[in-house]
C-alpha angles and dihedrals in degrees: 000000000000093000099042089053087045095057100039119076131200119243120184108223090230078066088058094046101047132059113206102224107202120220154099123304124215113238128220119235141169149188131198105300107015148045121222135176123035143291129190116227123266108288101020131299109247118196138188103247100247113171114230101209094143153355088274083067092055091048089059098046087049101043106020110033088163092176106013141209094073129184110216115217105202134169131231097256090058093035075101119155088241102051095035085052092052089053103057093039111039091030110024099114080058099058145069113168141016126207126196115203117204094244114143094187100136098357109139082162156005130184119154087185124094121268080244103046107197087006091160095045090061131117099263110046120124078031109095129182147143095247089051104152085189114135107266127184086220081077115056090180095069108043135109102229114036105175090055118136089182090215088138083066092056136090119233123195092205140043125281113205115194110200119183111158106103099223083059092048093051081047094062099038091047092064101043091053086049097042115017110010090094137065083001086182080063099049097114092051089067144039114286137203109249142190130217118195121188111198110119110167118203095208117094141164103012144321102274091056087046100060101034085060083042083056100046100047093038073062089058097025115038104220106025116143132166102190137355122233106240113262134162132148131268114225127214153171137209111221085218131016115267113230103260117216128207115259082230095068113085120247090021083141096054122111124245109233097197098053115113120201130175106212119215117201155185147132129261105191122079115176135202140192094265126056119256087003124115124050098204090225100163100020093055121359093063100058089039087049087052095049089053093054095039089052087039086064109035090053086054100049104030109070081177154342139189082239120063112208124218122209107203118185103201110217112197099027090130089067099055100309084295086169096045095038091054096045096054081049094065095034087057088044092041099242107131135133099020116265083243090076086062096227142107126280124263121220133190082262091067099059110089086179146008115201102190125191118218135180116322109196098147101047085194101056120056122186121199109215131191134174100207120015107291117189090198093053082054084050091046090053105046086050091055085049095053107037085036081063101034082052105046089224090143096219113143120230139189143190120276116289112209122206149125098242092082111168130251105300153119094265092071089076087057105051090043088065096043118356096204085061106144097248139148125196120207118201150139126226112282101274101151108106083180104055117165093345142103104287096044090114146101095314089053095066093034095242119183119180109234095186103206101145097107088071109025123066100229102193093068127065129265134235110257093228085061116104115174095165117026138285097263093029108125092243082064106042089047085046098061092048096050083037093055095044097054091049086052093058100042090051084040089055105037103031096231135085123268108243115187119092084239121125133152131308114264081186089055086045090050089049080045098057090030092063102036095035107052113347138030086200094087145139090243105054089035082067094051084058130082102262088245097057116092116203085174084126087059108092117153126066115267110277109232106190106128094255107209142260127311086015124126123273104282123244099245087052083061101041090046086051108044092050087051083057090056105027095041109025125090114260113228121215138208089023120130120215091257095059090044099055093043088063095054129187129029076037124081140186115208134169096249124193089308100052096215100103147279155183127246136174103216129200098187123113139150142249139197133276102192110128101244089226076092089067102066128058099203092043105146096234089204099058092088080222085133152010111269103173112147129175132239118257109228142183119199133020121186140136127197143154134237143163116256110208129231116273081235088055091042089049087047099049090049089051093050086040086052100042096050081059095059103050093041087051088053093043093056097042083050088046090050100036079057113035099115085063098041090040113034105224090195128093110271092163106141089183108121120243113241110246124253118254111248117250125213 
């Protein structure tokens, strides 16, 4: 009997009747005035399969509908604007879920963002006009973005699932093919393959009534929320330490009017439709990649300067500039950096000039922008034409352009507060047809590892005549802009030319993209450890969506942090781990190439991304003066199949469900109209009575 309960195993029947589908749910988020993304209904949306492969598909979903509601499947090359559209609109009483299967077939983009990403967040807006040069999606020829669909702007009454492992796709087509792929007029007369997606999101309308029905039942029911405003950290360096002062000496708060800092700037977060997926390989890794390499040598080549340089990495830019908008908040309040730095504050005043990285997406073609003239952005110019040529990089370059429709970047939260701000703007031409969206990743830049750590030493510079991985590989090309860049700066900063044959190094940019790009378990961040911690358990790239308030301090916030320590702070020698560690902060000891331990004195910090809208109780949410995106609370996700049974096998199986009542009602009022019968009621013990004991 052991044996026999060892080798047989339970199964529920609810286990038999439902499939579990693995994939990536669509959020739903807000801002002051609108909703946008997808929710389930309570409880869970189910849907009839039904394959998108052409318009014919649509047609049948608008005009027949034989068994509703029905669950698309479509595939990326038909998650058009115009068809998925149509189908909330026209047939949207008809459906209840839409599932996008991860199929390129046909696929030449894919953008869920709008042709104009942040458009209300520009630096023109509350300034109209009819010779607004402002981004508008009326005008595809001068967006940004001209492969957006917008559908992250727009508000979906049922869920979008978004499955891309191959074994679940073949799960789901399996069973239409089997169910529902035949007589499809007939549909409703047999048994159908079905889809139940759980995603209900409690947020609805906008952020501020969010957040005021957040507010009253918190009053009733500590703890109630309904969405979280977006909120993340900025990270950022000094190229040299700032002097501390003790919190004892008077005026230690106060701003030095005479500092003069360059600030060095670009984002981190990129964001999608779907949650955890995207990787924003091209829209955001390759200028941060860029801005690594650019602090990393400067910090190796400039000893000193009568300008220190500060190398900010925006979180939240994707949502309204949340990071930069913060930033120049607490610039204008005096409230950066944190008191717990012990320095003074830095104001806008301060800044003699923002060099801001935007999108690179041709590595081989850089464009200055401002948005007001800039003699620094005609001295930038002419240096990139000068060392591009000295150098042989073969990036074409070209003189400032000025105008008011500045791209999507950080700058943006500068000029709106003072449009002579001295700001320059680096970018290429709009080339990502994937922009912000799923298949932004790895195979978009056409990033190859190259794995050559083990003999390189990735934290010093590399001779320009070097070439491990081909003269038109991406680590190269990454490697001369950066390169140039750098060399712009330094000659921007110290008035005279940069002599040695150094740039960049394209081995430190592979272990960047390597890391970032397809696994946290990598040289690199194994050097900004101590040698003795492990992160082998760590195997997906850090994620770098915002997160929300109140949440931890996202990965990519560590991992930004914790290179800035390595490829920016002063290595110590001669300082044993002991003594480091005794020093603490702004000290740290880290593993380095060698992995054998080392001392470093950091300058980097963070600082927070929280839109400072939240800040202010009477804050009029329809004033676009900041970014107020806030994200759905939510309880449950799951996605499963089934098989929905026939409206005949469900009659029949009432019938047979009411019939067996009945008989079972008649047989136990003729089983208790007859029990004394059935059940003798009378004695019919045989069993003898012992005999009473005699009494004398």
């Amino acid at each position: 009997m052991l044996v026999l309960a060892h080798e047989v195993s339970g199964q529920r029947i609810k286990d038999d009747m439902y499939t579990q589908v693995t994939g990536a749910h669509c959020f739903r988020r807000l801002n002051g005035t609108h909703v946008t993304g997808c929710s389930s209904k309570n409880g869970g949306s189910v849907g009839v399969l039904h394959l998108i492969e052409g318009p014919e598909d649509i047609d049948f979903l608008v005009n027949s509908h034989p068994s509703p509601p029905y669950a698309a499947i479509i595939s990326p090359a038909l998650y058009t604007r115009e068809n998925i559209l149509r189908l909330r609109d026209q047939a949207g009483q008809y459906i209840s879920v839409l599932v996008l299967i991860n199929n390129v077939t046909g696929m030449d983009h894919f953008s869920q963002e709008s042709p104009c990403p942040n458009e209300f967040s520009s630096l023109l807006v509350g300034q109209p006009g009819e010779n607004d040069e402002r981004c508008s999606a009326a005008r595809p020829e001068q967006s940004w973005n001209p492969w957006g669909s917008g559908l992250l702007q727009e508000d979906f009454p049922f869920p979008v699932y978004y499955v891309y492992e191959a074994e679940e796709i073949d799960k789901l087509r399996d069973c239409y093919f089997k169910f529902n792929a035949h007589d499809l007029e007939r549909q409703r007369e047999r048994s159908l393959c079905s889809i139940e997606v759980k995603s209900f999101m409690s947020a609805a309308v906008s952020s501020a009534n969010c957040i005021r029905r957040s507010n009253f039942y918190n009053s009733f029911i500590p703890a109630t929320k309904y969405c979280d405003p977006l909120q993340g950290k900025n990270v950022y360096a000094t190229l040299f330490p700032r002097p501390t002062q003790s919190t004892t000496e008077e005026g230690w708060r106060e701003r030095d009017a005479n500092e003069r800092i360059v600030l060095v700037s670009t984002r981190t977060d990129t964001t999608t439709m779907f949650d955890g997926r995207g990787q924003g390989a091209m829209d955001s890794v390759l200028p941060f990649t860029v801005l690594i390499s650019v602090a990393h040598f400067l910090a190796k080549v400039l000893p000193s300067s009568a300008r220190n340089v500060l190398f900010v990495f925006f979180n939240g830019e994707s949502y309204d500039y949340i990071g930069s908008q913060r930033f120049v908040y607490d610039l204008q309040t005096g409230a950066f950096p944190t008191r717990l730095t012990q320095t003074k504050s830095i104001s806008m005043d301060n800044i003699e000039l923002m060099i801001d990285i935007g999108t690179l997406d041709d590595l081989t073609n850089l464009e200055i922008y401002q948005a007001t003239p800039q003699p620094m952005g005609l001295k930038m110019s002419a240096l990139f034409d000068k060392i591009n040529q000295n150098c042989s990089f073969g990036i074409k370059t070209g003189h400032p352009l000025q105008t008011t429709n500045l791209p999507p970047v950080s700058a943006q939260s500068f000029l709106r507060e003072n449009a002579s701000f001295p700001a320059i703007i680096i970018t290429s031409p709009p080339g990502n047809r994937y922009y912000h969206s799923v298949y932004d990743g790895a195979h978009n830049l056409r990033y190859r590892y190259g794995n050559h750590s083990k003999r390189v030493d990735f934290t010093q510079l590399e001779d320009l005549g070097s070439n491990l991985f081909g003269p038109n590989s991406l680590q190269m090309e990454i490697r001369n802009v950066s390169s140039l860049i750098a060399m712009s700066i330094y000659e921007l900063l110290e008035a005279h030319k940069y002599e040695p044959r150094y740039g960049t190094n394209s081995v430190l940019i592979d272990e960047f993209l390597h890391c970032f790009l397809e696994t946290s378990d990598c040289p690199l961040f194994r050097a900004t450890l101590r040698p003795e911690t492990s992160i082998a358990r760590l195997t997906a790239p850090p994620s770098r969506y915002i997160s929300v308030h109140n949440s931890i301090t996202a990965d990519m916030t560590i991992w930004t942090y914790q290179v800035l320590g390595l490829l920016v702070g002063q290595r110590l020698e001669n300082v044993t781990k002991d003594e480091c560690l005794d020093r603490h902060l702004p000290y740290q000891w880290m593993a380095g190439y060698s992995g054998t331990g080392e001392c470093h004195y950091s300058t980097q910090n963070t600082s927070l991304a929280l839109s400072p809208a939240f800040l202010n109780e009477t804050y009029d949410w329809t004033s676009y003066r900041y970014s107020t995106w806030t994200e759905s609370t939510w309880s449950e996700m799951s996605a499963r199949i089934f098989l929905r049974p026939s409206p005949a096998h469900e009659t029949l199986t009432l019938s047979i469900g009411f019939v067996v009542m009945v008989i079972s009602f008649v047989l136990v009022f003729l089983i208790n109209s007859r029990s004394d019968v059935l059940f003798n009621q009378g004695s019919t013990s045989t069993i003898p009575i012992a005999a009473q004991p005699t009494q004398c």
